[in-house]
Each structure stands twice: as C-alpha cells, then as structure tokens.
FILODREN-241627 format. One line per 2 residues: number of its first residue (from 0); their letters; for each residue x, y, z negated of C-alpha. Coordinates in nm, 2 decimals, decimal comma. Example, Ala and Ser with C-alpha at 12.3 -4.5 7.8 and 13.67 -1.06 7.14 Angstrom:
FILODREN-241627
0	AS	1,23 -0,45 -0,78  1,37 -0,11 -0,71
***
This chain:
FILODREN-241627
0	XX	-2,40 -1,86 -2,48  -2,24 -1,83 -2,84
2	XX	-1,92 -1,71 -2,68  -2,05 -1,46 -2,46
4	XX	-2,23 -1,30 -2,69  -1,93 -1,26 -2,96
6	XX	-1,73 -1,08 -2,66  -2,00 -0,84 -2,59
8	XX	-2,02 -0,82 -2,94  -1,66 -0,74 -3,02
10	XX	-1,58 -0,53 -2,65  -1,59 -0,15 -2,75
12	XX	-1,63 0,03 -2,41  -1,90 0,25 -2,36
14	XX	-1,95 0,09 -2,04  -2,12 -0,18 -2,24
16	XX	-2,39 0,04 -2,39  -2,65 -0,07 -2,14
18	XX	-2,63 -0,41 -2,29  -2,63 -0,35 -2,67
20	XX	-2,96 -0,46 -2,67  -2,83 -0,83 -2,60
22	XX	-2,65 -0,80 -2,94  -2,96 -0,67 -3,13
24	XX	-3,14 -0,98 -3,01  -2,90 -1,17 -3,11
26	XX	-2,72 -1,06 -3,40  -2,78 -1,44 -3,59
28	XX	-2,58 -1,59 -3,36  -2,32 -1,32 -3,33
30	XX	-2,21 -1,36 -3,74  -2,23 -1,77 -3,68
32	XX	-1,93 -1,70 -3,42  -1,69 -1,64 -3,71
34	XX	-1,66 -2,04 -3,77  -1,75 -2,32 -3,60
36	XX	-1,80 -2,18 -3,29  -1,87 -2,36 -2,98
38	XX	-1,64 -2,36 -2,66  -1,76 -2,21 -2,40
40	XX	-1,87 -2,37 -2,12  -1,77 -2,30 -1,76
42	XX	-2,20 -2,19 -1,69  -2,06 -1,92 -1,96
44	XX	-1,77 -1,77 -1,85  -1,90 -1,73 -1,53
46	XX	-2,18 -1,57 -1,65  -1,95 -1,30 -1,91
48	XX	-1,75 -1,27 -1,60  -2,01 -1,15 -1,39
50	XX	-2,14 -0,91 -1,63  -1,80 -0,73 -1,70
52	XX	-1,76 -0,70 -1,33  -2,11 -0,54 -1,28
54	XX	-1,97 -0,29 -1,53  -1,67 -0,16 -1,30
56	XX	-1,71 0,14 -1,13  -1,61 0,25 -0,77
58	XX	-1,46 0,57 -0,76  -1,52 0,73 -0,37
60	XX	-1,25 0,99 -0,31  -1,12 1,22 -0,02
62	XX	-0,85 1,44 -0,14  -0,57 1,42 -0,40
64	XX	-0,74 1,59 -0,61  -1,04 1,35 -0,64
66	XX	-0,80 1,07 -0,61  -0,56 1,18 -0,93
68	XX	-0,92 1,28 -1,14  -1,01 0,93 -1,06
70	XX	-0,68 0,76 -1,15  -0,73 0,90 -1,48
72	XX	-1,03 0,82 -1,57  -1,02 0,47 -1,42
74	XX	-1,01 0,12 -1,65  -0,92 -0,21 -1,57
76	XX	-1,11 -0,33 -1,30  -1,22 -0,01 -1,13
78	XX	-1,17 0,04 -0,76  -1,06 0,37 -0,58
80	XX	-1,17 0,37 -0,22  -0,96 0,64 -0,01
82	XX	-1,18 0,79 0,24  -1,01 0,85 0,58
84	XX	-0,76 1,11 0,56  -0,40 1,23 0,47
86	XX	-0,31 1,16 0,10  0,03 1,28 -0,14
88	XX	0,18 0,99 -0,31  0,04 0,92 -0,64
90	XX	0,19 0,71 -0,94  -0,02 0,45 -1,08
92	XX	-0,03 0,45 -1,46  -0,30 0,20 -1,57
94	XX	-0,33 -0,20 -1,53  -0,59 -0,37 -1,35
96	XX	-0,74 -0,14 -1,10  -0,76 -0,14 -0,69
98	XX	-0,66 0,18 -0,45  -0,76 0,10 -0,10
100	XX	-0,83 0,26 0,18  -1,24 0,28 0,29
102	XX	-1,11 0,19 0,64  -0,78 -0,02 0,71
104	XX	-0,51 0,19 0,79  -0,69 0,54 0,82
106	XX	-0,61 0,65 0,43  -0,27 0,82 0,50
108	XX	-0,02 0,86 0,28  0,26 1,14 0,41
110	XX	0,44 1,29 0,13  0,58 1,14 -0,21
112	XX	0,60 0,82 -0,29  0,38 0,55 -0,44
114	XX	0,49 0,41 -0,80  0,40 0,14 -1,00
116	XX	0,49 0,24 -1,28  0,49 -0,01 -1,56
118	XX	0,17 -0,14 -1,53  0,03 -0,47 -1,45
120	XX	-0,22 -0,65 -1,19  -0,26 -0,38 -0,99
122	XX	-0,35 -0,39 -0,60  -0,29 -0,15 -0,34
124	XX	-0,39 -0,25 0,04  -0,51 -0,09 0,39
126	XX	-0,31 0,22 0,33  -0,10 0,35 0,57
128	XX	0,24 0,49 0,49  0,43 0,71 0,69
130	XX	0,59 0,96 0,40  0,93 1,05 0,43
132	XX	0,95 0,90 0,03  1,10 1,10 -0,21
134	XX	1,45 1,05 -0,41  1,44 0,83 -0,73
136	XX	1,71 0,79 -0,94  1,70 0,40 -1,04
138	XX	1,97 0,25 -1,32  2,15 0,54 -1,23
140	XX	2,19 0,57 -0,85  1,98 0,81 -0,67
142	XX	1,82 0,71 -0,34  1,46 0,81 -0,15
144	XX	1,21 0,53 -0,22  0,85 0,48 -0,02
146	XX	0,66 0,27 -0,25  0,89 0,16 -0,53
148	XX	0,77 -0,13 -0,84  0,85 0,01 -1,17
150	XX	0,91 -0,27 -1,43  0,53 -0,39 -1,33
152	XX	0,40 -0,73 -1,31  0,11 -0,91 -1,09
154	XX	0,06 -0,60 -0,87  0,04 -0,66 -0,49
156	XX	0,07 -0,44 -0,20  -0,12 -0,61 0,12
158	XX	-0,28 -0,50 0,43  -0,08 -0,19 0,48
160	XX	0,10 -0,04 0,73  0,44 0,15 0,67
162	XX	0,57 0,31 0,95  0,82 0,58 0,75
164	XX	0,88 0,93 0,93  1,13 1,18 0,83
166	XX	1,31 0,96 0,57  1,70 1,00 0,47
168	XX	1,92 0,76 0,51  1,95 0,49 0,28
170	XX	1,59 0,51 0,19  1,41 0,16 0,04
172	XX	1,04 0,12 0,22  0,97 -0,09 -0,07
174	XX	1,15 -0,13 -0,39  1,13 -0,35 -0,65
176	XX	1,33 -0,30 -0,98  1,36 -0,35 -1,36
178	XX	1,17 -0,59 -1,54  0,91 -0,68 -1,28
180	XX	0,77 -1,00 -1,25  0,47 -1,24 -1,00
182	XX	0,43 -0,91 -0,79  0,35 -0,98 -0,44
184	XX	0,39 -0,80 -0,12  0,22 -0,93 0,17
186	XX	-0,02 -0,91 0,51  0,18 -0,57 0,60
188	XX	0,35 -0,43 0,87  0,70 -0,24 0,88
190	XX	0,84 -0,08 1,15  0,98 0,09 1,36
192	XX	1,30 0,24 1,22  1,61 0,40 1,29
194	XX	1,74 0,53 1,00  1,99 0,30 0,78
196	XX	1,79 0,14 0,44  1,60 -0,17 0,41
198	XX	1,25 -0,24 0,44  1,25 -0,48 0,10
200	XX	1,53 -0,44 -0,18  1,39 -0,68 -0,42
202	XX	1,67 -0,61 -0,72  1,74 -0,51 -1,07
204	XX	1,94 -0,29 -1,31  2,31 -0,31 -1,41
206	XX	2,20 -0,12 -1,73  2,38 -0,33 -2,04
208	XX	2,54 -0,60 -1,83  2,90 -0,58 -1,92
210	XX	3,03 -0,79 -1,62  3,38 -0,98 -1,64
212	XX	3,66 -0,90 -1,42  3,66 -1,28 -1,37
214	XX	3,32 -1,45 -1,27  3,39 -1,80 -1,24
216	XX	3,24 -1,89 -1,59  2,92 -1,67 -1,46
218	XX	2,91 -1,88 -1,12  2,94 -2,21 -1,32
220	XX	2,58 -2,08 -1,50  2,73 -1,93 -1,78
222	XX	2,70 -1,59 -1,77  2,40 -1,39 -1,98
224	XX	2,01 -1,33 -1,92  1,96 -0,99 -1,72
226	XX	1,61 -0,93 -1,85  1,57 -0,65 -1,62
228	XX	1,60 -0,80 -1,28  1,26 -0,87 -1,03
230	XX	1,20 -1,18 -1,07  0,92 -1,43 -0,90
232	XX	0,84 -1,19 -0,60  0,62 -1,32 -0,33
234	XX	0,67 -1,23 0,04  0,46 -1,37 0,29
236	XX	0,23 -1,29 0,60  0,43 -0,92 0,68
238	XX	0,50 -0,83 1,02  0,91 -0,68 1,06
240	XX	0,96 -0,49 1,35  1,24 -0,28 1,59
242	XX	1,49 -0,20 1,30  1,77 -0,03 1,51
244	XX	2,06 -0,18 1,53  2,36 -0,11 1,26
246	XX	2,04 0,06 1,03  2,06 -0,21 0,76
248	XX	1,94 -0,59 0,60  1,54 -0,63 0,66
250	XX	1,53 -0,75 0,28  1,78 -0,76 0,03
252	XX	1,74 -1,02 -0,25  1,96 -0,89 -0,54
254	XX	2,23 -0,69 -0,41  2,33 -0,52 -0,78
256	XX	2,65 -0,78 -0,76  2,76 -0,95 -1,02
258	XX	2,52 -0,83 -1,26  2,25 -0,93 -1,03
260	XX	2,41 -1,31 -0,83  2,39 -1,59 -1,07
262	XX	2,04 -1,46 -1,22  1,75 -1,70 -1,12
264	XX	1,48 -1,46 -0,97  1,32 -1,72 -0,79
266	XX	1,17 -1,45 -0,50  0,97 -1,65 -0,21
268	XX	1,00 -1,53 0,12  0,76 -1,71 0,31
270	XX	0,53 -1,72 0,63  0,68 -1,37 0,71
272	XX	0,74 -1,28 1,15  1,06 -1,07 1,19
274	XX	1,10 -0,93 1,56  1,36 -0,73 1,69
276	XX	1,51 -0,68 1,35  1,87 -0,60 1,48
278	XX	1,98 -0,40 1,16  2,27 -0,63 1,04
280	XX	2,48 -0,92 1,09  2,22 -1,08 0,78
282	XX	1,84 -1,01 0,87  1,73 -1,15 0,47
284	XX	2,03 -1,10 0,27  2,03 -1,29 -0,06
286	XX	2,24 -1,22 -0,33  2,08 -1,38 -0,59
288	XX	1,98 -1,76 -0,74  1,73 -1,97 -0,71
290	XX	1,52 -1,81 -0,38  1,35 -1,99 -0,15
292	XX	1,34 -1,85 0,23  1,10 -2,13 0,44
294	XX	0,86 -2,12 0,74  0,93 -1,82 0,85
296	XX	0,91 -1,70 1,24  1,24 -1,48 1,40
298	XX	1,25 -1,34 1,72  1,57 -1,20 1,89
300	XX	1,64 -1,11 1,59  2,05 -0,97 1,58
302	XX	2,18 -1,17 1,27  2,15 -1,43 1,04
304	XX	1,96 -1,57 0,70  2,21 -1,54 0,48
306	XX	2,30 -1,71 0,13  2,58 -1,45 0,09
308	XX	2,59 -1,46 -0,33  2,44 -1,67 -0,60
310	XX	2,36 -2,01 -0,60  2,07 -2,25 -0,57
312	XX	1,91 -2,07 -0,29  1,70 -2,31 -0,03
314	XX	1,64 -2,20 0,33  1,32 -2,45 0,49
316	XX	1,13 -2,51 0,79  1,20 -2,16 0,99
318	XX	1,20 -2,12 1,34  1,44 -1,90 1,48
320	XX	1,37 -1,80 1,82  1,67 -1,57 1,97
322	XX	1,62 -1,61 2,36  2,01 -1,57 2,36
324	XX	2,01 -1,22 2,28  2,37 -1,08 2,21
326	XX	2,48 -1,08 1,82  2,18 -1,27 1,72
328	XX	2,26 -1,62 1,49  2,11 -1,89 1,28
330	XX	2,21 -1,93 0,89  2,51 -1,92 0,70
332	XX	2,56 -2,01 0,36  2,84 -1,93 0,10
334	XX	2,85 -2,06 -0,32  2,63 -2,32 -0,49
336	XX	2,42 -2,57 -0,47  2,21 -2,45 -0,11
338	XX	2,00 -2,68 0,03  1,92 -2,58 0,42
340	XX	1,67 -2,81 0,57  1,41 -2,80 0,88
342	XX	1,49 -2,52 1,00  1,46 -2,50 1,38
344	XX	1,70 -2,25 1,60  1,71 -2,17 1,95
346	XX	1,91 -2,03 2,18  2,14 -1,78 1,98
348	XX	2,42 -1,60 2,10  2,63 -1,62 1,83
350	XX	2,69 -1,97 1,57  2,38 -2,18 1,48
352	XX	2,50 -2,23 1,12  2,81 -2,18 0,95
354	XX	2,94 -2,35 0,60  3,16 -2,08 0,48
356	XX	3,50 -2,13 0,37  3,54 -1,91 0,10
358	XX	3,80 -1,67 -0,16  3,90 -1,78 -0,46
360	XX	3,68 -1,60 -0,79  3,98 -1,45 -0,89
362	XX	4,11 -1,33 -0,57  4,23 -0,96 -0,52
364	XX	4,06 -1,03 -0,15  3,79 -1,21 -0,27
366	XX	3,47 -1,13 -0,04  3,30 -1,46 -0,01
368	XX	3,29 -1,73 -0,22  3,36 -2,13 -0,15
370	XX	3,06 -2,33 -0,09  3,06 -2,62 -0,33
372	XX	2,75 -2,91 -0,33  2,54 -2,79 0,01
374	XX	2,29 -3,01 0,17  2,23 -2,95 0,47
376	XX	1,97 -3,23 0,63  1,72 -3,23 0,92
378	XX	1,79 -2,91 1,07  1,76 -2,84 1,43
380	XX	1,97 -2,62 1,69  1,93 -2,58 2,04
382	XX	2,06 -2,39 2,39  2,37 -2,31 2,13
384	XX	2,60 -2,21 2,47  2,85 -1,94 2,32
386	XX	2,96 -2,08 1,99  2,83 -2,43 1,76
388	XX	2,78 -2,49 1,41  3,11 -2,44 1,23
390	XX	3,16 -2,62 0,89  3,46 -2,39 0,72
392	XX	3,46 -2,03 0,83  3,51 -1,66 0,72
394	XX	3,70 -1,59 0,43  4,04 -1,47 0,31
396	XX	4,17 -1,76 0,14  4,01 -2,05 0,33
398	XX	3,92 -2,26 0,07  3,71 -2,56 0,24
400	XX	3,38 -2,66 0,18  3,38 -2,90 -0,17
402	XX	3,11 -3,15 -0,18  2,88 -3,10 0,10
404	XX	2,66 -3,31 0,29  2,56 -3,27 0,65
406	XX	2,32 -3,52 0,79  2,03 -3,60 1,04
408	XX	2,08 -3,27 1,25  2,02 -3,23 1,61
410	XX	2,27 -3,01 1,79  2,24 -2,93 2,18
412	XX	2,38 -2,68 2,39  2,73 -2,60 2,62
414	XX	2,92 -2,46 2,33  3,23 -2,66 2,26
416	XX	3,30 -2,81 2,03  2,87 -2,82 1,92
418	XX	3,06 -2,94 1,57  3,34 -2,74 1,52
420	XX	3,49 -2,85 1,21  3,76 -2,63 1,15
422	XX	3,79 -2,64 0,75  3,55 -2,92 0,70
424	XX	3,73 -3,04 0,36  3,51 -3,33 0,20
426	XX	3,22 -3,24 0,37  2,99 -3,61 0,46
428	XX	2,89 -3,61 0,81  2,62 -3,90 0,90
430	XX	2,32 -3,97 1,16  2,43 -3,62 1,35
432	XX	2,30 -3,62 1,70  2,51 -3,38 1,98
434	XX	2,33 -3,51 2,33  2,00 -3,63 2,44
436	XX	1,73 -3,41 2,54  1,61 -3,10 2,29
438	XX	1,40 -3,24 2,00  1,04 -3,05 2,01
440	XX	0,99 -2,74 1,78  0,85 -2,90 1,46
442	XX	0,58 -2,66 1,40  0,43 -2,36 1,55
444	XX	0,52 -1,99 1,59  0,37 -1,70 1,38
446	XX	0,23 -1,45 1,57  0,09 -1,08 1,49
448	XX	-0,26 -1,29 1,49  -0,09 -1,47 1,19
450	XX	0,09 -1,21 0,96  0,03 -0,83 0,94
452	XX	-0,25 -0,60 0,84  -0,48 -0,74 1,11
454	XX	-0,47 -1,12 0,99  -0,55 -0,94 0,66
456	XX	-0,92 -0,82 0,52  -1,09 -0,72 0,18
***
C-alpha cells in the first residue's frame, strides 16, 4: 500500500487530481516512504496499475482533423479509435499510445504515409492502407515509403491490411530504419502488387560507417558496432500475397551491404504464410547476421529463402509447398556459420537447396561469398523432378564449401543426380536417405485462418 501511495504521491499529471484526496488521507505514510520502505507486493502493483489505466482516455475521432487534435493532446497510454472512413497519413510523435481503427479494416488510410517517428511502445492495428505513400529521403536515398519505423522501439503494427494503390516504383510497404529496436509487425495482410519494392525492408543507415575496400576482417566478426541498424524485429502471423513476378524480395533483411551484413540484428521471421509471392529469385532475402527464419508456410512461391550476406543466420521447420510451379525453389545459403534444419520442401521446379560455392572477399568479381561451417541436418525434400540439392554452386571463383556438415536428410524425386555434388569440398555427408517412400510433412500448414488480420482481434 506504502508504494502505491508514494507513486500517486510523486506522479504530477493532472489526470490524477481526482485521487489527491488518497494522498491527503494519507500523507503519514507518504513522508515514511523516503526510508525504509516496504516492497511492494504483487496485490499492489496490480492495484497502482489498475488505477493509472482507469486514468487513460479514449479519444473517438472521424476526420484528420480530430485525429491530429487528438495526437496532440494524447499521453502515454491513451487510445485513438478511427471511426470508419478515409484518413491522411499521420506521424506519430508521442510514446505509449494506441491508433486503431473502431472497426477492423474500415479506418482508411489513402494519402501520406504513417511514421513512427522516434517514439517508443506504440501500437497501430485494424487500419487499412491503401496510400500511394509518399517519398522519404532515408540515410540519404530517397524512395516512397507506406508506413515507415523511424529510430522507434517496442511499437507494433498488427491486424491491418495494406493493399497499396498508386505507389511508384521502388516503394517500401513497410520500412524499418535507424536505431529501432523489439518492434513487431504482425497479424497483417499484404498484397496484391505489381509494382517493383518490397513489402518489408527491415534495414539500417550507412551514415558513419566507413566500410573497407577489403571485408574479410569484417566477415571474421571484426568489423565495428553500426548503432543505427533495426535490430530484434519480430515478424509473425502476416499473410503475403500475388507479388508480380520480377517486382521485388517479399522482405529484405539488411540490404545496406557491407555496412549493414556482419551486424547481428537478430530479426525473427516466424509463423508468416507467403502465397504466390513470385517477385524474385529470393522470396526473404537476408543480408544480415544472426536472423532466424523458422515455421513458416510458402506456397508456389517463385524463389527461394535465402542466406545471401552475413553470417549466423538459421532457417527452421518451414514448409515449402511449390506444387511444381516454374522458377519456384527451396533455400540456398552462402557465408558463415548457417544452420538449416527441419525444413520440409515439396515439389519445386527449380533446386531444393543449394550450398553455394562462393568468390573470394577480395575478388574484382566477387558476388557471393564461400560458405564456411554450415549445418545442414534433418531437412526434408520431396517430388524434386527437374533439378536436386546441389552442394557447390553459383559463384565466379568456385571456391568449395569449407567445413560443412550435411546429415539426416531425406531426398526424393526423379531429378538426377538427387545429390549433386559438384564442388562439395570437405563437406561431411552421413545418414542421407535418396529412396523409400516420401517421409510425412512434419507439421501442419498455415492457412489464412492462421495468419492475417482475420486470425487477429483487440
């Protein structure tokens, strides 16, 4: 009781002034809290919590107008509920509050752009977005951006829909960049699209990274801190949908180069349904260290997950389900220190998995690097009947895999050779199965039930 009482004592907000009278009552115990007070029990802080929360207030508004008014005036933990209707973009300059839409999906943003703009623990959910975005200039490039996280931490977008209309090319749906940390985007829906950009670039800045003309000492973990890369990003539950072929990566992972691979931004990309996401040759392209891509569901899907830069990177448990549709693949990994395990793919028309040969760091045709210390264990791959797995593949110099361990995979399919081990260097092969009948899918597809704005609710 002590302990709620000093906070109300010491809280200046005249939110509390309907409760001053709690201090008045008990102003003795209030100057005992200086020394010797007691800690608070759990009964407490429930208690204080409560209170505080009775003391937000819910701002209802309809137009931009209202909705700006109340952005000013709102305080950590307030709530702005968007009545149905169409909506500007807005930027969001205070921590801690909520913008949501009264009804899922019937608050409409269609102009401007949503920005996060250095603030912390703040949600947004049950919009929908179908602005054209508007062009930002970011570490000194210039391109249109939808929603775009400014150097913010703990904020979340959820439960929305983006379905972008009139947008440039080369426009980011969602953006991540700077120094932003534990945001999370999740139970939303992108798509369609055919205009070239990505529907996630979680990256950084190049700003005061002098990077060497050699990177080899950076790729052996030690090159500098970039402070201002996205780091700790959470992805999970969205639904990817009908990116047009050629148009670009679903998600990029990095992608500022060397300034940007060998940082450890340890981004999750989990529990996510891709469909039809025919954009590029790498559906989640990540080009940064220390990531983990795992249990999530692709459908005829043109491409591949791909470990194309950085190191450290884990790729677990997804189930990749491409129906032998034309250009569509498996993984492919390429540097440090991967692990690829459990992951289950069917039927693509192009190679299950390939461990990259690679270039040389100092290469004048360098373009991927050599894979050094991969494990890659428990995997799955089935109706491969165009092309296999191939262990040492696609790179100017060809130097072989160094290291490596490949173990306890199933292969099956009419491809030969299932194992085609053109470059394998010292790669370990052991308890690799090529015939028998198709192992069962180890777990069970996502569906739209699973991930998206409708599996979603607040």
């Amino acid at each position: 009781m002590k302990s709620v009482l000093f906070n109300l004592c010491t809280v200046v907000n005249n939110r509390l002034l309907p409760f001053l009278f709690l201090i008045i009552i008990s102003a003795n115990a209030c100057k005992k809290m200086g020394v010797g007070a007691e800690a608070p029990s759990n009964d407490n802080l429930s208690t204080e919590k409560n209170k505080l929360a009775a003391l937000a207030t819910t701002f209802n508004v309809s137009n931009n107008s209202q909705l700006n008014s109340a952005m000013s005036s709102a305080v950590s933990g307030d709530k702005i509920v968007m009545a149905n209707g169409t909506y500007a973009g807005f930027t969001v300059t205070k921590s801690g509050i909520t913008i949501q839409a009264a009804n899922k999906g019937s608050a409409i943003v269609s102009s401007g752009i949503i920005r996060l703009s250095k603030v912390s623990s703040v949600t947004i959910q049950g919009l929908k977005i179908t602005t054209a975005g508007s062009t930002q200039t970011v570490d000194g490039e210039s391109f249109p951006v939808a929603v775009w996280f400014e150097a913010s931490n703990s904020c979340r977008l959820a439960g929305s829909t983006l379905k972008l209309s009139g947008h440039a090319s080369n426009t980011q749906w969602v953006m991540l960049s700077g120094n932003s940390n534990n945001n999370r985007i999740d139970h939303n829906e992108f798509g369609s699209n055919s205009v070239k950009g990505h529907y996630i670039f979680v990256r950084g800045n190049r700003t005061g990274i002098t990077v060497p003309s050699d990177r080899t000492s950076w790729a052996n973990g030690n090159g500098p801190n970039n402070p201002n890369m996205a780091r700790h990003t959470q992805i999970d539950h969205n639904y990817f949908h009908d990116m047009a072929a050629s148009m670009g990566e679903i998600m990029v992972l990095g992608g500022i180069g060397v300034a940007g691979d060998y940082q450890n931004t340890s981004t999750v990309v989990e529990s996510n349904l891709f469909v039809n996401c025919d954009g590029d040759a790498e559906i989640i392209s990540i080009k940064s260290s220390n990531n983990t891509v795992r249990n999530n569901t692709i459908r005829t899907s043109v491409g591949m997950i791909s470990c194309r830069a950085g190191n450290s990177n884990t790729v677990s448990g997804n189930l990749m389900l491409q129906a032998g549709k034309t250009g569509t693949g498996g993984i492919k990994i390429y540097e440090k220190n991967h692990i690829v395990t459990g992951n289950y793919v069917d039927n693509p028309q192009d190679y299950g998995f390939v461990l990259g040969a690679g270039d040389s760091y100092t290469s004048s045709n360098f373009s991927h690097a050599q894979v050094f210390n991969a494990s890659v264990t428990n995997n799955i791959w089935i109706n491969m009947n165009t092309r296999g797995v191939i262990i040492g593949h696609g790179s100017n110099d060809m130097l072989p895999p160094t290291g490596c361990t490949f173990s306890n995979n199933a292969l099956r399919g009419s491809a030969s050779p299932l194992l085609d081990l053109r470059l394998p260097g010292n790669t370990v092969f052991s308890n690799n199965t090529t015939s028998g009948a198709n192992p069962a899918m180890p777990s069970t597809p996502l569906t739209t039930s699973d991930t998206g704005p409708g599996s979603y609710s607040y």
